[in-house]
GULONU-762702 format. One record per atom (N, C-alpha, C): x, y, z; residue number from 1; atom name; residue in three letters. Coordinates in Angstrom, 3 decimals. Layout:
{r {X; Y; Z}; NUM; CA; ALA}
...
% end
This chain:
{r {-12.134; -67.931; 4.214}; 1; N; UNK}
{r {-10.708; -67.994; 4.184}; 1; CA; UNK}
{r {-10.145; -66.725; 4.820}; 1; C; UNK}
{r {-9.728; -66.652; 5.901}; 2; N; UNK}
{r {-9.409; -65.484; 6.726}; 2; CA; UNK}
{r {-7.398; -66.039; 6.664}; 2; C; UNK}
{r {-7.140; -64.626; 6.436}; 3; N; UNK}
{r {-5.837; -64.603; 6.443}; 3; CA; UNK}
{r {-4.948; -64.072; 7.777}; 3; C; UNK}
{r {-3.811; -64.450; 8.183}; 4; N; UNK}
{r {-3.496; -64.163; 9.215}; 4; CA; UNK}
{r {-2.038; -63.514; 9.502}; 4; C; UNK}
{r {-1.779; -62.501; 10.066}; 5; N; UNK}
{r {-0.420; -62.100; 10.067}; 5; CA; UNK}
{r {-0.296; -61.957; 11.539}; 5; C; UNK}
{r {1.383; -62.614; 11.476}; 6; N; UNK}
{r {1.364; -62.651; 12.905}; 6; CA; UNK}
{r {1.230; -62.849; 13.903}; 6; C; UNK}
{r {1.441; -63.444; 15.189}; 7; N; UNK}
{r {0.772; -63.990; 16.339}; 7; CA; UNK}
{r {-0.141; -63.156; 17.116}; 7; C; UNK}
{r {-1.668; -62.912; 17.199}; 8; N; UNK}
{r {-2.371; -62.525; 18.144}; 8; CA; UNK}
{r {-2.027; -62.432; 19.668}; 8; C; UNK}
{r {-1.254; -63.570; 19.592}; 9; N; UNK}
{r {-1.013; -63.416; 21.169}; 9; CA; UNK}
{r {-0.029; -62.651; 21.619}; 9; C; UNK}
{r {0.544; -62.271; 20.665}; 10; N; UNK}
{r {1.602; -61.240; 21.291}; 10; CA; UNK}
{r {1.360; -60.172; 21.686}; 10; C; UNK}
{r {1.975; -59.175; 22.659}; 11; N; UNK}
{r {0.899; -58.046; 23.073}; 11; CA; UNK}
{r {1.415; -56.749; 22.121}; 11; C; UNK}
{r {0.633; -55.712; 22.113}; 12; N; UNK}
{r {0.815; -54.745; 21.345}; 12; CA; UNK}
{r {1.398; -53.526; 21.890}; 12; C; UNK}
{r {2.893; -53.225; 21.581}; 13; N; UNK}
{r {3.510; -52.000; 22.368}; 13; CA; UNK}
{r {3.864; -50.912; 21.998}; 13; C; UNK}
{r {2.706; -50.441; 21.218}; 14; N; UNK}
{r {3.150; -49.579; 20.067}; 14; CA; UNK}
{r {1.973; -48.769; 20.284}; 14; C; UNK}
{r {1.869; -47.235; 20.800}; 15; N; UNK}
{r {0.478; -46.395; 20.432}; 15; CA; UNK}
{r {0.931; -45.936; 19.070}; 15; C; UNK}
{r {-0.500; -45.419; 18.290}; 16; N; UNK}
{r {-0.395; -44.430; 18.011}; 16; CA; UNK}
{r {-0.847; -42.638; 18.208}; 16; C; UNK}
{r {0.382; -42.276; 18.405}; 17; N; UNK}
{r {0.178; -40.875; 18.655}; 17; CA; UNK}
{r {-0.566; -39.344; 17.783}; 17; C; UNK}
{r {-0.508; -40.201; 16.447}; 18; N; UNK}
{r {-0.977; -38.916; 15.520}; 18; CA; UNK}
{r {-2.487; -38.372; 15.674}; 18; C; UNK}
{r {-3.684; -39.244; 16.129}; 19; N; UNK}
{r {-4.746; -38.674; 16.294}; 19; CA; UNK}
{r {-4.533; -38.126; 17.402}; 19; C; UNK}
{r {-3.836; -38.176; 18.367}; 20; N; UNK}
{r {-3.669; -37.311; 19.788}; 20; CA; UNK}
{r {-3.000; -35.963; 19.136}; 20; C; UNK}
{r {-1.950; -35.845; 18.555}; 21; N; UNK}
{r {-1.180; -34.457; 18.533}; 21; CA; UNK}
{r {-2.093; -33.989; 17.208}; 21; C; UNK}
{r {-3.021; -34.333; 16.858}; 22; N; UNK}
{r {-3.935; -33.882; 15.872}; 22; CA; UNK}
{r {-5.316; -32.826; 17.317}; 22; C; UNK}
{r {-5.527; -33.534; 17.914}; 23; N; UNK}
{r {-6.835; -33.079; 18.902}; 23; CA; UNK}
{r {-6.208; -32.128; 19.569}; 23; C; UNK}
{r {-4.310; -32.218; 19.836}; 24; N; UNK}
{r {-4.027; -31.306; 20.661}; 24; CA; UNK}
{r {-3.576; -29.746; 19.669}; 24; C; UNK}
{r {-3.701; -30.050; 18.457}; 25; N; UNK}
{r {-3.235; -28.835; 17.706}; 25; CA; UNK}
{r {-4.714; -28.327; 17.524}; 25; C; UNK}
{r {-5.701; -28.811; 17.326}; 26; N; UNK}
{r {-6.951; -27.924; 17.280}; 26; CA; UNK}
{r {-7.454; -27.045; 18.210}; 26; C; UNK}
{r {-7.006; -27.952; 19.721}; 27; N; UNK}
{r {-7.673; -27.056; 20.663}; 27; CA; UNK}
{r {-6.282; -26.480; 20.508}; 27; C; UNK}
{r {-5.303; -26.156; 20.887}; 28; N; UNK}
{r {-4.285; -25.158; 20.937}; 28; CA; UNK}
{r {-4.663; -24.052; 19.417}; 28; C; UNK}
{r {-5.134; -24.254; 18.766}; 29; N; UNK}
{r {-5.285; -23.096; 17.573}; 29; CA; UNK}
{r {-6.826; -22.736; 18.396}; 29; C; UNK}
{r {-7.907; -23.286; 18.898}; 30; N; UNK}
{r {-8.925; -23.035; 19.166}; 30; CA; UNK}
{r {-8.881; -22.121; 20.618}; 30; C; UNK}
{r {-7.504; -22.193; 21.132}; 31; N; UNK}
{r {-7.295; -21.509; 22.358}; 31; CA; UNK}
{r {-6.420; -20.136; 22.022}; 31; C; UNK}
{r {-5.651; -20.303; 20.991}; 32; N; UNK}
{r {-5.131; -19.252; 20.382}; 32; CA; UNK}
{r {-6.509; -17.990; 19.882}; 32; C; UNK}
{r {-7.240; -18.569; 19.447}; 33; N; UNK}
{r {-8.505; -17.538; 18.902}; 33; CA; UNK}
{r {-8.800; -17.275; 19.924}; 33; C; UNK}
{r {-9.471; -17.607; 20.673}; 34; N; UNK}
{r {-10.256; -17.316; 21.520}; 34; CA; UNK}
{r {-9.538; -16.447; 22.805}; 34; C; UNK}
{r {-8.345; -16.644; 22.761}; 35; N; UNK}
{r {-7.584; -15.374; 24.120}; 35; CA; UNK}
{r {-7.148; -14.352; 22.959}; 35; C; UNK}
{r {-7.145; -14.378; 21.840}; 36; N; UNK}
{r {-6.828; -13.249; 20.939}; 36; CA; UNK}
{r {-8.314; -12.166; 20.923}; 36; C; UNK}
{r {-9.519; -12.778; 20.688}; 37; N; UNK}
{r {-10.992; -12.136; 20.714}; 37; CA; UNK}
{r {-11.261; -11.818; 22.163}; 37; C; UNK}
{r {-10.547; -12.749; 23.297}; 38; N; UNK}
{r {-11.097; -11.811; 24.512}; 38; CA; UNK}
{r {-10.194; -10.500; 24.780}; 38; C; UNK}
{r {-8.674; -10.599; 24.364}; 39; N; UNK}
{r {-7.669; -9.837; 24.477}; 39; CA; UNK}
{r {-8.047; -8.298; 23.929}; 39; C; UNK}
{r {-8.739; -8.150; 23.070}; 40; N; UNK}
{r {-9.443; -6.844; 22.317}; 40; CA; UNK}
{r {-10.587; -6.578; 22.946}; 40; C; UNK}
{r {-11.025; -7.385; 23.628}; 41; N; UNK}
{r {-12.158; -6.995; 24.875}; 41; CA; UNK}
{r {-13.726; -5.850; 24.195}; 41; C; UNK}
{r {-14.135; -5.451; 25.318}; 42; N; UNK}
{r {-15.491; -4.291; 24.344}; 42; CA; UNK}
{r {-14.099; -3.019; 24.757}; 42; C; UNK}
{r {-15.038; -2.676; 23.630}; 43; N; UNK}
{r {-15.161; -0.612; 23.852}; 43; CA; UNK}
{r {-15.355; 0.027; 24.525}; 43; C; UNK}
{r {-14.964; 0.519; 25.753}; 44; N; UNK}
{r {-15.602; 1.404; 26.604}; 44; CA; UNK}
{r {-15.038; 2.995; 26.834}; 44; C; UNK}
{r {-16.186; 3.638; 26.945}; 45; N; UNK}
{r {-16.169; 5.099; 27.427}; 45; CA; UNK}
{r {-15.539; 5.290; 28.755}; 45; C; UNK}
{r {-14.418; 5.743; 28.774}; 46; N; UNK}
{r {-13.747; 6.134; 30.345}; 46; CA; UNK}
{r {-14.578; 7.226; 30.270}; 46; C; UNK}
{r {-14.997; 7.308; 31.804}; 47; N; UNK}
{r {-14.638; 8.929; 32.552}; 47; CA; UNK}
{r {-13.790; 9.948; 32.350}; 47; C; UNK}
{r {-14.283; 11.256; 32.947}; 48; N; UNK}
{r {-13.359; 11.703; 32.632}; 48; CA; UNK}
{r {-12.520; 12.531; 33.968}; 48; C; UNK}
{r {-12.085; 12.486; 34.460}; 49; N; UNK}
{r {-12.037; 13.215; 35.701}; 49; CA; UNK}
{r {-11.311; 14.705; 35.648}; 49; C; UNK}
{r {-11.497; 15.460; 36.865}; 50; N; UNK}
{r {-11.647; 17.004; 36.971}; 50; CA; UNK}
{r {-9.986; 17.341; 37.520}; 50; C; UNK}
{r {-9.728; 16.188; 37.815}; 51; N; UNK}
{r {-7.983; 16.681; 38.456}; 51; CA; UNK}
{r {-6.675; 15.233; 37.834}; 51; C; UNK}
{r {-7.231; 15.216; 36.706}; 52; N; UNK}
{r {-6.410; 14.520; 36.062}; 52; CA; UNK}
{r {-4.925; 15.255; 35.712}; 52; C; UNK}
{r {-3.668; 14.495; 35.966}; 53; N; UNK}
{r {-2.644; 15.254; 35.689}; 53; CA; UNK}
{r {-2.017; 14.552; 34.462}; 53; C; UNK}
{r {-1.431; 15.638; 34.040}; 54; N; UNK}
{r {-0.769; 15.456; 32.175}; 54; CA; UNK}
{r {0.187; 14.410; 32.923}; 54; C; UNK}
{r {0.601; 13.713; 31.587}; 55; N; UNK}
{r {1.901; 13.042; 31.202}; 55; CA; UNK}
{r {2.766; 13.790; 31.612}; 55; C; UNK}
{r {3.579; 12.762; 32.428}; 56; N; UNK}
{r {5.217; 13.848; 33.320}; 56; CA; UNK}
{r {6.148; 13.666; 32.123}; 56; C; UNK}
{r {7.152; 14.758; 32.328}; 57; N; UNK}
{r {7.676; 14.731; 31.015}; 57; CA; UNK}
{r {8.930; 13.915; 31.381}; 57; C; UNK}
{r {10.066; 13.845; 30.495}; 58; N; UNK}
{r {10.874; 12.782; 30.234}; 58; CA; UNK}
{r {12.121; 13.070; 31.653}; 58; C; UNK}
{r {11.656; 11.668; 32.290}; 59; N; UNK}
{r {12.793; 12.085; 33.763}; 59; CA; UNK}
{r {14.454; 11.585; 33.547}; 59; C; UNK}
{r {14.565; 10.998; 32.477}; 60; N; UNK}
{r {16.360; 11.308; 31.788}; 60; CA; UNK}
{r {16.445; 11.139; 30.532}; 60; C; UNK}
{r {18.070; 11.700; 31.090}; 61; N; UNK}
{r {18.815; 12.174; 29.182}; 61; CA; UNK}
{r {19.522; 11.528; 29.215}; 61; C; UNK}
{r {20.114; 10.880; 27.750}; 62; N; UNK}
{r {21.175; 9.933; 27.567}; 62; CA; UNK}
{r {22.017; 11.079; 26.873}; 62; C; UNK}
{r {23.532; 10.896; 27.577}; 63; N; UNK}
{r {24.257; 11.426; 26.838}; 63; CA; UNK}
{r {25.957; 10.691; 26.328}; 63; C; UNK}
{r {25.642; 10.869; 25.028}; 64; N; UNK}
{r {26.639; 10.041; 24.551}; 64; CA; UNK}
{r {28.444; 10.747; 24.194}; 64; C; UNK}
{r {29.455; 9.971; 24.147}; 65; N; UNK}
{r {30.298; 10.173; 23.985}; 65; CA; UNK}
{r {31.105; 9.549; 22.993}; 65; C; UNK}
{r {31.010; 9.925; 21.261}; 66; N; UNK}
{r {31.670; 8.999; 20.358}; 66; CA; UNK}
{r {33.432; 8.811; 20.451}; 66; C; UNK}
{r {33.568; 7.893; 19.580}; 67; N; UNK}
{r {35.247; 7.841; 19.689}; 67; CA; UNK}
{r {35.573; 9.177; 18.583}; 67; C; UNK}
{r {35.274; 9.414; 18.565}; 68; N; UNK}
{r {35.640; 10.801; 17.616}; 68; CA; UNK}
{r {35.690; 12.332; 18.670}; 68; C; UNK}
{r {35.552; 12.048; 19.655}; 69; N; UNK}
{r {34.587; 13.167; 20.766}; 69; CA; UNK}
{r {33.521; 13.763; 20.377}; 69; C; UNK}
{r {33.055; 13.257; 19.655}; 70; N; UNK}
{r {31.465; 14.234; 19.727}; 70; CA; UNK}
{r {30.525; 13.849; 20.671}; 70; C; UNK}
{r {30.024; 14.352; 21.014}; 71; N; UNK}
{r {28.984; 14.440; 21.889}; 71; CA; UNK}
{r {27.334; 14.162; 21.177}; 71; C; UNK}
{r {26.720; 13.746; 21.865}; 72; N; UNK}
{r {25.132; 14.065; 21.664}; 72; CA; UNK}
{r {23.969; 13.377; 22.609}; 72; C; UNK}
{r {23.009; 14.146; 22.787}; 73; N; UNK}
{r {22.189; 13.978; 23.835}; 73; CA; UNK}
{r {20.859; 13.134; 23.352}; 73; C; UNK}
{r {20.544; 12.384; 23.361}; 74; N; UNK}
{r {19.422; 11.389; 23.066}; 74; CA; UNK}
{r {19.482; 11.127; 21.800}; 74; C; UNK}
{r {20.653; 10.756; 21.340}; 75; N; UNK}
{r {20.847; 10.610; 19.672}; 75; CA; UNK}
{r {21.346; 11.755; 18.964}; 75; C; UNK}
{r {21.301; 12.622; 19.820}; 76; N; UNK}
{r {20.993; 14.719; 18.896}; 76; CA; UNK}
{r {22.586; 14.655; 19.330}; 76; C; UNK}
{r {23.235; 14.739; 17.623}; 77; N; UNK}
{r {24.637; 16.024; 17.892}; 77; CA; UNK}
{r {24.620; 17.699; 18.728}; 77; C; UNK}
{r {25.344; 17.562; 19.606}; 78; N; UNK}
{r {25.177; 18.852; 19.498}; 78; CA; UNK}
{r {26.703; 19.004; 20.391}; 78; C; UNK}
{r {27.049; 20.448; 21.076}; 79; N; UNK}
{r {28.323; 21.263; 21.114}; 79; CA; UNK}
{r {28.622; 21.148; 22.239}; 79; C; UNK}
{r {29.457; 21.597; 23.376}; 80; N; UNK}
{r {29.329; 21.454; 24.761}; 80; CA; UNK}
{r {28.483; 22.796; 25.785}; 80; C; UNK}
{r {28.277; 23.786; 24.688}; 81; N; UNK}
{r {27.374; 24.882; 24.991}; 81; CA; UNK}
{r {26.239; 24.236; 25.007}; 81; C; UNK}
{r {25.546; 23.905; 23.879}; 82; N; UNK}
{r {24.528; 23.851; 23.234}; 82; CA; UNK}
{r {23.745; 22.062; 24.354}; 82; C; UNK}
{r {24.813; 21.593; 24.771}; 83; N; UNK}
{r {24.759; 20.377; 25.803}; 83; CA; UNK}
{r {24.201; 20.829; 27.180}; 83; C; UNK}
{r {25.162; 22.462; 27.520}; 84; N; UNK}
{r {24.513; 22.564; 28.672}; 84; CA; UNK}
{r {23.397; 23.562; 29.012}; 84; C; UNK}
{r {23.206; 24.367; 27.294}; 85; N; UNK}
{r {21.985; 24.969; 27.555}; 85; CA; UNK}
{r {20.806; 23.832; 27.620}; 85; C; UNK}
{r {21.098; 22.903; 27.097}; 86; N; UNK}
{r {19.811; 21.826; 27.275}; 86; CA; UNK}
{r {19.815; 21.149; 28.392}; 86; C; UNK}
{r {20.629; 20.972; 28.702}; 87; N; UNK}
{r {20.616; 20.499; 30.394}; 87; CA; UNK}
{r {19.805; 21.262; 31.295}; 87; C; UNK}
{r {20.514; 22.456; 31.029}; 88; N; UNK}
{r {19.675; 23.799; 32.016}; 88; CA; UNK}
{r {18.384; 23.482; 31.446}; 88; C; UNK}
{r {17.477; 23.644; 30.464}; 89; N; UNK}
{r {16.439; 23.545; 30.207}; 89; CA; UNK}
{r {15.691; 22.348; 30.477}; 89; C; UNK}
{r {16.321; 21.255; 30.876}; 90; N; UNK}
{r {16.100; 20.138; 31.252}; 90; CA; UNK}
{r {15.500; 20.001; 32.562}; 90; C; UNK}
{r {16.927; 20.470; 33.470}; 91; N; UNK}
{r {16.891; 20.453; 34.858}; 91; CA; UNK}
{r {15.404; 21.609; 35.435}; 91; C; UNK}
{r {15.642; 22.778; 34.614}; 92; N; UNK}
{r {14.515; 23.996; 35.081}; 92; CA; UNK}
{r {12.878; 23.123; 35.092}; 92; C; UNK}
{r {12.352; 22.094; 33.854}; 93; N; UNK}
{r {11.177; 21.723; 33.768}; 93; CA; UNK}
{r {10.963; 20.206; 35.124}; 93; C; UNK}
{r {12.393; 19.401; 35.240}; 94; N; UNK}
{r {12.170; 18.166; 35.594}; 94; CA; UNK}
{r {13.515; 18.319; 36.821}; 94; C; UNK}
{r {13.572; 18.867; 38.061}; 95; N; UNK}
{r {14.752; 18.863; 38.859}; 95; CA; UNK}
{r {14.964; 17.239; 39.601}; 95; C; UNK}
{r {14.455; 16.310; 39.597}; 96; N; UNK}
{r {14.918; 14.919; 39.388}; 96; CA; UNK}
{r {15.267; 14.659; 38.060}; 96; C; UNK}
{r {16.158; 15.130; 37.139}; 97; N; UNK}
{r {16.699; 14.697; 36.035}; 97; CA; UNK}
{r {17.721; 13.579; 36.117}; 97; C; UNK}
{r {17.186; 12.661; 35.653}; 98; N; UNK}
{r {18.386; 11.557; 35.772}; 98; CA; UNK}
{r {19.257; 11.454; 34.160}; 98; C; UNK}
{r {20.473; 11.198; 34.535}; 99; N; UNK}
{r {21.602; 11.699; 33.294}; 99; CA; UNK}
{r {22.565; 10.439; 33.190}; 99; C; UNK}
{r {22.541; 9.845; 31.794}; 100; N; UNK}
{r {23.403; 8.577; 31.768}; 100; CA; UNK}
{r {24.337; 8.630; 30.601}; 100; C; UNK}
{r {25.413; 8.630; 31.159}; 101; N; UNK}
{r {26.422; 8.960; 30.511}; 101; CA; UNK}
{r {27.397; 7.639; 29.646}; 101; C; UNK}
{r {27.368; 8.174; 27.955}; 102; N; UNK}
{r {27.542; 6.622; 27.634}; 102; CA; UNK}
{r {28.689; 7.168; 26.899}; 102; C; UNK}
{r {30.180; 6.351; 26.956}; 103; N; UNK}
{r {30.874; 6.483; 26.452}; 103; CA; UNK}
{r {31.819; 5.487; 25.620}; 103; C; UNK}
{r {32.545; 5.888; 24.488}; 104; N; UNK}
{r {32.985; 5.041; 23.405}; 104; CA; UNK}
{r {34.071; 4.685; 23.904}; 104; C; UNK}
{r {34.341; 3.523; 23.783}; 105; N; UNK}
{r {35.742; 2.581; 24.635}; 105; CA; UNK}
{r {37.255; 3.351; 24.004}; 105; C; UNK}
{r {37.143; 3.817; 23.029}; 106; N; UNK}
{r {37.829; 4.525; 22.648}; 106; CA; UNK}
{r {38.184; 6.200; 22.399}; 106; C; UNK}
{r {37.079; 6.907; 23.324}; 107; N; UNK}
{r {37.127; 8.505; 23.753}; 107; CA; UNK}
{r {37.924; 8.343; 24.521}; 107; C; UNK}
{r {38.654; 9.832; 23.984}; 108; N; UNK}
{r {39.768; 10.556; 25.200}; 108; CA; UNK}
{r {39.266; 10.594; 26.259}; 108; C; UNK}
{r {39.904; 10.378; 27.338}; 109; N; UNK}
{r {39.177; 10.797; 28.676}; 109; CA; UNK}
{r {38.897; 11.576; 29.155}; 109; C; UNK}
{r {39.673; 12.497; 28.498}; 110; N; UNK}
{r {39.512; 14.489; 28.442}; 110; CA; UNK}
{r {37.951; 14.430; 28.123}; 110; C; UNK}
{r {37.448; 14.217; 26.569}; 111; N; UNK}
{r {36.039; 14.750; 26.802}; 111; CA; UNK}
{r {34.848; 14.378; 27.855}; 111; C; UNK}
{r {35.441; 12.825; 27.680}; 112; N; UNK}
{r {34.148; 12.512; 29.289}; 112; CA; UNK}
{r {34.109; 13.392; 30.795}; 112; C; UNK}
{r {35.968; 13.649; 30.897}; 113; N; UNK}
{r {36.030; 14.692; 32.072}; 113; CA; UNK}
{r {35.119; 15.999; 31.707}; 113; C; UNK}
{r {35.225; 16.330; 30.433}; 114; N; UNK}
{r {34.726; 17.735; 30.262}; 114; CA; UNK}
{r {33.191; 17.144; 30.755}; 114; C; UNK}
{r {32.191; 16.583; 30.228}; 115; N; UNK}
{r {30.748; 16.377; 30.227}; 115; CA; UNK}
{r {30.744; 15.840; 31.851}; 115; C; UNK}
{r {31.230; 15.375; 32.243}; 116; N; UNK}
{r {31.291; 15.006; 33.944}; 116; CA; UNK}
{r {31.097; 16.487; 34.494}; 116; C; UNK}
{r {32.342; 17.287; 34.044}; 117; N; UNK}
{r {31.958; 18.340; 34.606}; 117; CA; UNK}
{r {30.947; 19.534; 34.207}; 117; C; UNK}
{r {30.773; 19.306; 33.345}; 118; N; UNK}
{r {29.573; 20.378; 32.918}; 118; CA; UNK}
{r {28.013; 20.071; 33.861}; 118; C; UNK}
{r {28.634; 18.239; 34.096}; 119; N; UNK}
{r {26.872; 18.299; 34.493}; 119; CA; UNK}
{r {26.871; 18.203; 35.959}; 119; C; UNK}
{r {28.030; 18.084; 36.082}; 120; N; UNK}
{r {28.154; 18.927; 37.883}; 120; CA; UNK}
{r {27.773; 20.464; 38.116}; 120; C; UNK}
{r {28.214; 21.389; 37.164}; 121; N; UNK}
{r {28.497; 22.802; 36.936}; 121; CA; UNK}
{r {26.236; 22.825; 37.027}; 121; C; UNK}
{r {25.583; 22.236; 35.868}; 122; N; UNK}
{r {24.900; 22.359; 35.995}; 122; CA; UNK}
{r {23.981; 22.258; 37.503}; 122; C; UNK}
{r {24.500; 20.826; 37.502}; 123; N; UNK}
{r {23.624; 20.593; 39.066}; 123; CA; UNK}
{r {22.978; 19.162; 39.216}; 123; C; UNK}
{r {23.478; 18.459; 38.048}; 124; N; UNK}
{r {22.788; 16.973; 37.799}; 124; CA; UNK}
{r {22.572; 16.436; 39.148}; 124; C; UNK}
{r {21.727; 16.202; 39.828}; 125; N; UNK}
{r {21.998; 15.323; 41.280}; 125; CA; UNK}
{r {22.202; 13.728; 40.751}; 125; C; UNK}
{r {21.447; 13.181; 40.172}; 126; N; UNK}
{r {21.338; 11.951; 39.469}; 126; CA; UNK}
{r {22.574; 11.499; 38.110}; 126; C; UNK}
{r {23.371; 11.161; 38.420}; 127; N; UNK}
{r {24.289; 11.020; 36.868}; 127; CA; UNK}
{r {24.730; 9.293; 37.341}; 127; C; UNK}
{r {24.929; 8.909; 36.140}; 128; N; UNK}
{r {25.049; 7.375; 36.161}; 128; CA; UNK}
{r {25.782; 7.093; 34.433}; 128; C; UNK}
{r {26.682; 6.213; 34.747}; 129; N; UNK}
{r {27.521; 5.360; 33.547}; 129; CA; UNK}
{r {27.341; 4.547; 33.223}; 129; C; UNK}
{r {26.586; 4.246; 32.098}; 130; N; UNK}
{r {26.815; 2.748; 31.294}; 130; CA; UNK}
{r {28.014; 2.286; 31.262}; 130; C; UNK}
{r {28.693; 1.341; 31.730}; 131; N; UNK}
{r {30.247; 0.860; 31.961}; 131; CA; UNK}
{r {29.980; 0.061; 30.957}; 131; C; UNK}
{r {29.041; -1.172; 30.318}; 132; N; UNK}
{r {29.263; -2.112; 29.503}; 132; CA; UNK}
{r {28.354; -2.192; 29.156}; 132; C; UNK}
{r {28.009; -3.195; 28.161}; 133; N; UNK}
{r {27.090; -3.893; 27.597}; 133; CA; UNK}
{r {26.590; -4.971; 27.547}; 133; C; UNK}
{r {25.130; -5.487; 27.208}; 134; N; UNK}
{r {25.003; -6.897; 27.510}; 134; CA; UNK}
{r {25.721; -7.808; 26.846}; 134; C; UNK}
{r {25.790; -8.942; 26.673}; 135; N; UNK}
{r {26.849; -10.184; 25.647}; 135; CA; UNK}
{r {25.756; -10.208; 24.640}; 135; C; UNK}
{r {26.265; -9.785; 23.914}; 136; N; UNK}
{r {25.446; -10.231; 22.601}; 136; CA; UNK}
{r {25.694; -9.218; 21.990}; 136; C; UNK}
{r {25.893; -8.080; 21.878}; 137; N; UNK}
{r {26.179; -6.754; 21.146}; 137; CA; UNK}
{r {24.874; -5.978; 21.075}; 137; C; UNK}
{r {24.318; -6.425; 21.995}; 138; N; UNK}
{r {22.967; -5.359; 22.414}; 138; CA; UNK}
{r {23.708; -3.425; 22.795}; 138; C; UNK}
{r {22.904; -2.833; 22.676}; 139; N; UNK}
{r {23.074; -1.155; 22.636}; 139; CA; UNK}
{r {23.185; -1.010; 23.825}; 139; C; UNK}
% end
């Protein structure tokens, strides 16, 4: 007594997909391991060589301008003296010093004139303005 559902002859238009996105999540986790274990690679002993040159030191300064006028140079408060003794000390180690000048939409224009000119006085050849920001409220 065989039971029957349905017409055989009708054709069948239906896959199923779950043993496929099953085979494709194994090898995708099995491909995930395996570029993670080659990614850490071996250990090896560099050379060492006889005219290796140090790390160049830092080729710019950010200098900021709050709405309050304060000033500060890579995050660091500091004075408009104390701005251009570091400049000078800047410029003396790295004379391609590049200098980016970031200012608060709401600073006087007086202090940005002042730091414009200090880093002329110094000798900045390189000075450049952040005018805006990206959309999104990125820094």
């Amino acid at each position: 007594m065989a039971i029957q559902i349905g017409d055989e002859d009708k054709p069948y238009n239906e896959i199923n997909v779950t043993p496929m996105i099953d085979v494709m999540l194994v090898l995708l986790i099995i491909f995930i391991l395996l570029t993670t274990a080659a990614v850490q690679g071996i250990k090896v002993d560099l050379p060492s060589a006889s005219s290796s040159k140090p790390l160049e030191a830092q080729k710019s300064r950010v200098i900021a301008v709050a709405d309050d006028g304060s000033i500060s140079i890579d995050a660091i408060p500091v004075s408009l003296a104390e701005l251009e003794s570091q400049l000078r000390g800047s410029m003396a180690t790295t004379p391609d010093l590049a200098v980016i000048l970031r200012g608060d939409r709401m600073v006087q224009y007086d202090k940005v004139m002042q730091v414009l000119d200090l880093c002329s006085k110094v000798g900045v050849a390189s000075l450049g303005m952040q005018a805006t920001r990206p959309p999104g409220g990125g820094a």
